[in-house]
N, C-alpha and C positions, 0 to 999 in steps of 0.2 A: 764520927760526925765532925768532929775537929779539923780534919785533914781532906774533908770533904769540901769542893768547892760549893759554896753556896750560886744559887740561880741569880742573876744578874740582867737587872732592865735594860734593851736597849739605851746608847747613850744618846743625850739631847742632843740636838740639832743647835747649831750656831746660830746666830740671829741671822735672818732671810735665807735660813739653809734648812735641807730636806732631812726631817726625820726618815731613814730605809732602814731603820735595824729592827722595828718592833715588827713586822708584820700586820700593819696596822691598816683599817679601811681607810683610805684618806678623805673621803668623802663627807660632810658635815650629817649629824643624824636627819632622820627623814624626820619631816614633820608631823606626823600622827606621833609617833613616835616619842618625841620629846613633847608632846601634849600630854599622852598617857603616862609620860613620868611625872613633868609637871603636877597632874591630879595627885598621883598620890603624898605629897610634902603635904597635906591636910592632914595627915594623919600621921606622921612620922612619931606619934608618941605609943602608936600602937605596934604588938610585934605583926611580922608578916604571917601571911598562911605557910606552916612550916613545909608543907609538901608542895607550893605551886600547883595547886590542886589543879585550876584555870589552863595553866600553861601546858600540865600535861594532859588535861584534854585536849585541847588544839593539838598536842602533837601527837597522840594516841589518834586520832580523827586522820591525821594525816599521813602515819604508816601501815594504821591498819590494825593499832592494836589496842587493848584494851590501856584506861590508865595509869595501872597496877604494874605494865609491863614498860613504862617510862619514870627515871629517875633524873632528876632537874636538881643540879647543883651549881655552887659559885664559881663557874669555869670548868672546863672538860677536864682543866688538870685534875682539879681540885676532886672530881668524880674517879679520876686516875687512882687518887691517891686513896680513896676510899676502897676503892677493889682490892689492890694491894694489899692496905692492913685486914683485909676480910680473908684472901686467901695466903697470904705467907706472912711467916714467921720462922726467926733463928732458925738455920739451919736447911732452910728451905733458899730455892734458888728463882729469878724471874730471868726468863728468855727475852732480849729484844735486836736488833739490829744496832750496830755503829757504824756510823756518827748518825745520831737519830735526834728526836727532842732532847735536849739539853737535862732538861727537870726529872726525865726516868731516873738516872741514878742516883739523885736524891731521894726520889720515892721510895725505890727498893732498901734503900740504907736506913731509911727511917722503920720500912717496916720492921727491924732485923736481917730480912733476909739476904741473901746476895746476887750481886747482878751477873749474867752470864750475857755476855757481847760479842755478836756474832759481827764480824767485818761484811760491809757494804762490796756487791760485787764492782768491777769495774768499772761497769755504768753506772755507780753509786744507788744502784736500789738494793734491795734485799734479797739476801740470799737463801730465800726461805727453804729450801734441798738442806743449806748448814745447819738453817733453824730449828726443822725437825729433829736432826741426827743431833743435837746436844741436848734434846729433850732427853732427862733421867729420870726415878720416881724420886728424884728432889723436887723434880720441877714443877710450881704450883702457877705460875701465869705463865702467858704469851702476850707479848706485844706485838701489834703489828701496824703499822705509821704508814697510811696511803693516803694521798701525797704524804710522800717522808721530806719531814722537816730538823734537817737544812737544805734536803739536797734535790726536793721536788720530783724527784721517781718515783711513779703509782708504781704498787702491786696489782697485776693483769688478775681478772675474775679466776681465767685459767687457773693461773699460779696458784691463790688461796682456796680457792676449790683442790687440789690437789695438797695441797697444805694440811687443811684441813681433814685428809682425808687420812692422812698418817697420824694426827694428834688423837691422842686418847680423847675420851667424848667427856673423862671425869678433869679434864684439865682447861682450866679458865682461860679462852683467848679473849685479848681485850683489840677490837677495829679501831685504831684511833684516825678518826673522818675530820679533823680540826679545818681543813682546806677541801674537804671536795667539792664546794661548789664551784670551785675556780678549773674543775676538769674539764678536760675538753676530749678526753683520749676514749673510744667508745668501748678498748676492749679494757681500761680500768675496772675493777672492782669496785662494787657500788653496796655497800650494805643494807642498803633497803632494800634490795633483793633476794637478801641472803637471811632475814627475820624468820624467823621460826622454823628454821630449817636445822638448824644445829641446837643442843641443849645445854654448849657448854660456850654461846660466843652472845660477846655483848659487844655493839656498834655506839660508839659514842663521839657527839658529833657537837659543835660550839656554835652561838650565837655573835662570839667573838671578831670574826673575821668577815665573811660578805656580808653577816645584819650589820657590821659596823657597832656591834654593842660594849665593845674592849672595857672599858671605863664601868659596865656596871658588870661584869662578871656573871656570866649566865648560862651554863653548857649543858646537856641533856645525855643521857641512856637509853639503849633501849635492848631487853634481855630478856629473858626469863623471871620469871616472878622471884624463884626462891633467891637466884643471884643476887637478883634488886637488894631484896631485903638482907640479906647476908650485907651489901655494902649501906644500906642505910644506917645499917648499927653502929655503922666507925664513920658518919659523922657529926661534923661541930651542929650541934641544932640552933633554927634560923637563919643558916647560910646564906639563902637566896634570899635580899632584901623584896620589899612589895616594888620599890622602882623597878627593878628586875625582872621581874615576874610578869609588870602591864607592858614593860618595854618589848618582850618576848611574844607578847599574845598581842600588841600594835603589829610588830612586826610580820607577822605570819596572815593580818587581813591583804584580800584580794588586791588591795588598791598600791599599800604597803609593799608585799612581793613585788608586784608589775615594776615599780621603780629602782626595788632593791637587782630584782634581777639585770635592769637597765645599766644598774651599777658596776653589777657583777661581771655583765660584757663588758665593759669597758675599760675595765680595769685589766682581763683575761689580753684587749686589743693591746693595750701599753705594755703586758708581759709579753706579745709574742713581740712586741715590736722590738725590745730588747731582748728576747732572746736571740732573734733571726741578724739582728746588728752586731751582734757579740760573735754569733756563727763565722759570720762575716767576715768579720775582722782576726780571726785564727782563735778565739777563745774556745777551750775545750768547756765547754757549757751544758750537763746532761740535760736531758729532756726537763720542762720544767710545766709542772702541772699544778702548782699554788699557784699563793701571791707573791713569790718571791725566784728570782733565778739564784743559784749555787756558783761561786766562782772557784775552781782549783786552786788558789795561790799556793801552797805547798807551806816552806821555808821563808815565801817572802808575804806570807800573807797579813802580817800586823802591818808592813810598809806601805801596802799597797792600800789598805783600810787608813793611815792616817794622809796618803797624798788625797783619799777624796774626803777626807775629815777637812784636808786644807781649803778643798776646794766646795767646802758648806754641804757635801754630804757625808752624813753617820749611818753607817753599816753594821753589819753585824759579825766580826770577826771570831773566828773560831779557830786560832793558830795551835799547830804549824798547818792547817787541813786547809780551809777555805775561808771565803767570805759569802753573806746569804746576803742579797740583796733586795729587799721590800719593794714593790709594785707602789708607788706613792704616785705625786702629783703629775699633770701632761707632760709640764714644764721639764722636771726630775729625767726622762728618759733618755734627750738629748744631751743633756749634761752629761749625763752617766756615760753614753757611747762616747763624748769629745774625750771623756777624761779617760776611759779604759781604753780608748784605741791607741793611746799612748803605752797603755804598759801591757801590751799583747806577749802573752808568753814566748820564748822560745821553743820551748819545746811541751809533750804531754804534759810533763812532770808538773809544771806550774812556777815554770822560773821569769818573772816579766824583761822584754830585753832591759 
C-alpha cells in the first residue's frame, strides 16, 4: 500500500482558468434539484435511509427491475470497491484493461488481491480477445470500462457479447457505465440491454457526470440479487447521505431529465467540436465517446499539460501516456484548439513539433 500511488483530484484551475481535469458537468445544478437538496438540511440531525429506498425505486421503475436488483452507493467507485472486497481476496487476481480508470488499482490492492493489466489496443480501447485469455481459476472479477476512462473508446455490444460469451458464468464481471450517456456510437454497448441476461454481470452506472451530481457522490448497480447482497456486506453504513438520495430522485423527474438531457447534447456538441478540430489539425485523437477527448503525448506529455496550465487550463495528465481533457465551458474549446494547434505532434508517437 505504501508504494502504491494514491488517487489524486484533478488540479485547480488558476483564477479565470478552466477546470478539464476532473471530468466534471460544467453546467450549474438544475434547479428542482438543488431545492430537493435544499429540503433535506431540516433534518440533517437525522441519519439517511440506509438503502436509498426512494431512489431505487425510481431506478428499479426505470430498467425494469425490481428494487432488490438495484444498489445505490456514494459513487460508482465507491460501489467498485464494494464488489471487489466481496469477490477477491489474497491470492486472488482482478482482470481489467490499461491505461483505464485510475482508482482500479487501488481497489484491487486494497482488496488483497492482485491486479492483472491487460494493454489497451492501438486504438486505445480494449482488448477484450487478451482479456479472456488471461482469465485463470485465480481470477475472481472482470472489469470492463465503456467509454474507457482516459481514453473514451466504447466496447461495441458485438465485442462484450462475444466476451462474454467465453467468461465463465461463475465469474463476476463488473459494466463500468460512469460516461454512457455522453454515447453517441449506436453499435456501443449499452447495459440496459444486457440486464438479466447474464447471472454473473453487474452494470454500474453514476449520477456523477451528465446529472451533474459530482459534489454529493451518488452511483447505482444493477445485478442480480445475491450479487447485490454479497457487495452490501463490505459497505461503510450510511454512505449515501439523504441530500444524495432527493438529488437523485429530483433528478430522474420528467421535467429534470428533459433539461439534463438538453445538457447532455451540448456538452456531446463542444466534444465533437474538439475532437473533429484536434483531427484537424494532425492530433492522433481516438474516437472519443465521454466527456472527455484523450491526448497521445507520449514522453512529452507533463510539458505539454503545464503549457496549457500556463495558458489557465488544468488537464489531467497521465505521464509518459497521455493527457484527458474535460468537456467544460463554450468558451474552453477555442482556447484549447488555439493552444494545441501549436504543439501538433510530429509524428504517431506523440512527439509535439
Amino acid at each position: 500500500m505504501a508504494a502504491l500511488p494514491p488517487y489524486r483530484q484533478g488540479r485547480p484551475a488558476p483564477a479565470e482558468g478552466y477546470k478539464l481535469s476532473s471530468n466534471e458537468n460544467p453546467f450549474d445544478p438544475l434547479p428542482g434539484v438543488a431545492e430537493a437538496v435544499a429540503a433535506t438540511a431540516t433534518a440533517i440531525n437525522r441519519y439517511p435511509d440506509a438503502t436509498a429506498l426512494t431512489l431505487r425505486e425510481k431506478l428499479g421503475e426505470r430498467f425494469g427491475v425490481t428494487p432488490d436488483e438495484v444498489l445505490v452507493g456514494d459513487g460508482s467507485v465507491a460501489l467498485l470497491a464494494q464488489f471487489i472486497l466481496a469477490a477477491a481476496a489474497p491470492g486472488d487476481e482482478v482482470v481489467y484493461s490499461w491505461r483505464s480508470f485510475e482508482a482500479y488499482p487501488g481497489l484491487v490492492t486494497v482488496s488483497g488481491a492482485t491486479s492483472v493489466q491487460i494493454p489497451n489496443r492501438a486504438d486505445h480501447g480494449h482488448d477484450l480477445d487478451a482479456m479472456a485469455d488471461a482469465i485463470t481459476d485465480r481470477t475472481r472479477v472482470v472489469i470492463v470500462c465503456s467509454p474507457n476512462n482516459p481514453t473514451g473508446v466504447t466496447v461495441t455490444a458485438d465485442e462484450f457479447e462475444a466476451f462474454m460469451a467465453r467468461v465463465p458464468s461463475d465469474l463476476l464481471v463488473l459494466l463500468d457505465e460512469a460516461y454512457v450517456e455522453f454515447v453517441r456510437d449506436a453499435a456501443s454497448v449499452d447495459g440496459r440491454t444486457l440486464i438479466g441476461r447474464y447471472p454473473n454481470l453487474v452494470v454500474l452506472r453514476t449520477f456523477s457526470k451528465a446529472y451533474g451530481l459530482a459534489g454529493l457522490r451518488v452511483g447505482y448497480a444493477i445485478g442480480p440479487v445475491a450479487i447485490l447482497d454479497a457487495a452490501r456486506a463490505t459497505a461503510i453504513p450510511l454512505g449515501v447521505t439523504a441530500a444524495a438520495g432527493a438529488a437523485g430522485v429530483a433528478s430522474l423527474e420528467p421535467t429534470a431529465e428533459t433539461e439534463l438531457l438538453a445538457r447532455v447534447a451540448e456538452i456531446v456538441e463542444r466534444r465533437t467540436r474538439l475532437h473533429t478540430g484536434l483531427v484537424s489539425q494532425g492530433w492522433p485523437v481516438p474516437d472519443a465517446q465521454g466527456n472527455f477527448v484523450w491526448l497521445p503525448t507520449g514522453a512529452d506529455t507533463t510539458a505539454v499539460a503545464e503549457r496549457l496550465f500556463d495558458a489557465g487550463v488544468v488537464v489531467r495528465a497521465f505521464p509518459p501516456e497521455g493527457i484527458r481533457v474535460s468537456i467544460g465551458e463554450h468558451e474552453s474549446v477555442d482556447i484549447l484548439l488555439g493552444i494545441l494547434g501549436e504543439l501538433v505532434p510530429a509524428s504517431q508517437e506523440g512527439h509535439p513539433k
